[in-house]
N, C-alpha and C positions, 0 to 999 in steps of 0.2 A: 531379462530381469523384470519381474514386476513391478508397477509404478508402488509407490510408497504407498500405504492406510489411509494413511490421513490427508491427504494429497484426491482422495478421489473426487470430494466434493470441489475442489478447487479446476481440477480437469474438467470436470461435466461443466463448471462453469465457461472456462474457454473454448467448451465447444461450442457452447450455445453463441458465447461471443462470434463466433468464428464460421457458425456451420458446418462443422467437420465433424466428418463419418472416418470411421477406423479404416479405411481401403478408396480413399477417394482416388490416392495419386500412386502409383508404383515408380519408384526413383531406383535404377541397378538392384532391382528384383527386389526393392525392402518396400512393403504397404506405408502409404502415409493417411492418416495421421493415428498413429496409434496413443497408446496411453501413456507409454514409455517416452514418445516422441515430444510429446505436450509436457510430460511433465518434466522435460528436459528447456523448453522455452520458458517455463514458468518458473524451473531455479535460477534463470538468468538474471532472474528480480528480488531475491533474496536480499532481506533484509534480517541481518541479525541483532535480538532482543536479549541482554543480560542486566538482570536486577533492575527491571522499569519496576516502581510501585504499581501496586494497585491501590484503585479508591474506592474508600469503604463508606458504604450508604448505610448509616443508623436509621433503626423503627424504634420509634418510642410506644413502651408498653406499660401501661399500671404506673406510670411516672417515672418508669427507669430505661436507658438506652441501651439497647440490645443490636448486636453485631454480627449478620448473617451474609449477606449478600455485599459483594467489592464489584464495580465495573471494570475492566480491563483500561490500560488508558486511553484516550481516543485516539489520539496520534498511531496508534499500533495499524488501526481501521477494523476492519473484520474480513479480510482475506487474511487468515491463518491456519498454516498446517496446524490438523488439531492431531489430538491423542487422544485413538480409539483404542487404546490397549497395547497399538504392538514396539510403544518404545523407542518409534526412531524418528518421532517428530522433532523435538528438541522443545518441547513443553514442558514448562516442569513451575509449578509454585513454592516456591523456598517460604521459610519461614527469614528472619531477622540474622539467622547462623547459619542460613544457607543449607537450611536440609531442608530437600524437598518433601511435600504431601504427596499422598496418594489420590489419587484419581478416581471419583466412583465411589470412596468409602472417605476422605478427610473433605472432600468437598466434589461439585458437580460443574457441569459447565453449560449455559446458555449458548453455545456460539453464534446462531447468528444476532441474540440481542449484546453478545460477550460482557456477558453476569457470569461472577461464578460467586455456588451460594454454597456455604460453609454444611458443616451436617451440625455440627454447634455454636451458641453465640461464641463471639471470638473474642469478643470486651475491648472492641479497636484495636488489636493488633495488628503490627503492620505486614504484609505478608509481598514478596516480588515475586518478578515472573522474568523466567524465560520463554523464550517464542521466537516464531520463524515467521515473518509476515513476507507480502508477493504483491507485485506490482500486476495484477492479470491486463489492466488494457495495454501494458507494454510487453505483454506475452503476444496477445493478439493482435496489434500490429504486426508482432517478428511474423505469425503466421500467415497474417493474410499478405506479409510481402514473398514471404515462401510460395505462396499461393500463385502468386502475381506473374514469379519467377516461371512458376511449372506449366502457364498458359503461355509459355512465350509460342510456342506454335500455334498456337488460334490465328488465324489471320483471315481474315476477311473475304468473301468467295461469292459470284455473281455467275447465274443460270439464267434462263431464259425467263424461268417465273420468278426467281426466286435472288432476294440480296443478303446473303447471310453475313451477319458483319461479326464475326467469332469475336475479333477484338476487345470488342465490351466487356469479355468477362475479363481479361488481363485489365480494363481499366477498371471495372470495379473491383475489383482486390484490390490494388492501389490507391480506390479512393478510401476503401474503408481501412487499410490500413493508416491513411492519416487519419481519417477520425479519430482510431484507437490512439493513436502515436499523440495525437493534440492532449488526449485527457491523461495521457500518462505521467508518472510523477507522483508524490506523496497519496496525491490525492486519490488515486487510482488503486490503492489499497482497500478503499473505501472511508478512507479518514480526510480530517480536514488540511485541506493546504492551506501552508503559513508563509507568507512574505516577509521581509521586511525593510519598512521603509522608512525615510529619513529625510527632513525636511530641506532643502536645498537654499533657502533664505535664512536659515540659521549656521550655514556653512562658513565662521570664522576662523577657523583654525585651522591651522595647518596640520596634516595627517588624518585630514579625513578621508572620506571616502570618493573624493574629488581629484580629479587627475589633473589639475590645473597647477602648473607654475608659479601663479602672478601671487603677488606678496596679500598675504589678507586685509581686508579692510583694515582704516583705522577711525575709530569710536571715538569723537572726543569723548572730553569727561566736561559734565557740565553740574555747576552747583546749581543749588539751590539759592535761590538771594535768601529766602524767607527763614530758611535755615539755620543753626547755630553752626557758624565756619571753624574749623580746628584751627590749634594755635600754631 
């Protein structure tokens, strides 16, 4: 079965990540890495999008606010199966009741700046989206550990001129699949990764995020002299 439409740029991406030709490796008579193959690592990171806003960027014209152009949200990134036509990305722009626009004729799509700009002002209306976004440098790890796997017979071999050390290639796949593997995660969408953190000197209360036992502080309570004292 053919890899999905929308899906091709996403593929050509992990190759480049990866260095993969469509016949590098033959595993029980099947070519690796074909396109089918790739695009089977890269649903592994499937992230599903329903009814994320989109945000809409006003141009002021002649002293009135005109509504053409929505960003995608960042968090999405910009690794997304897109929708070239054939239906089975899982794209779709709703309006506020949930009926989707058309593609191509109710608006257009920027991908890789992910703008999508209206064919008419839209007077700020609010408009969501579905979408399928992908983790590719955690695609590329899985591959270059695949990779890593299929040099397990390299091994190292010494001739009179000559010290072939095969091995390196099994540890470079290894190493770059940690590379890949360190960046993976939100961020590896191509969007921003978000932590979050908590200050540990403010930690009074019991049921926070503290695995500790011991009884919480206790604060006196101190007046004020200069203060009016209650009765």
């Amino acid at each position: 079965m053919a890899a999905r439409q929308g899906m091709q740029y996403l593929i050509s991406e992990v190759r480049r990540m990866t260095n993969s030709g469509t016949a590098d490796y033959t595993v029980a008579g099947s070519a690796y890495f074909s396109d089918d193959a790739i695009q089977a690592y890269i649903d592994r990171s499937r992230a599903i999008a329903r009814f994320i806003p989109l945000r809409p960027i006003p141009i002021r014209t002649a002293g009135v606010s005109q509504f053409f152009e929505y960003n995608l949200p960042q968090e999405m990134g910009y690794w997304i199966e897109r929708e070239l036509g054939s239906g089975d990305s899982g794209w779709y722009v709703k309006d506020g009741n949930g009926n989707a626009l058309t593609i191509n004729t109710d608006y257009t799509v920027n991908w890789d700046s992910t703008l999508v700009t209206f064919a008419n002002d839209t007077k700020g209306t609010a408009y969501l989206l579905d979408a399928r976004a992908y983790d590719l440098y955690a695609a590329a790890a899985d591959i270059w550990e695949e990779k890593a796997s299929m040099e397990m017979y390299a091994v190292d071999f010494q001739t009179d001129n000559a010290n072939i050390k095969m091995s390196q290639r099994r540890e470079f796949c290894e190493s770059q699949a940690e590379v890949y593997r360190n960046k993976s995660g939100l961020s590896g969408r191509g969007g921003i990764q978000v932590s979050k953190m908590q200050r540990t000197d403010e930690n009074w209360r019991r049921g926070s995020w503290s695995t500790s036992t011991a009884e919480p502080a206790t604060i006196p309570q101190v007046r004020d002299p200069y203060l009016p004292q209650g009765g």
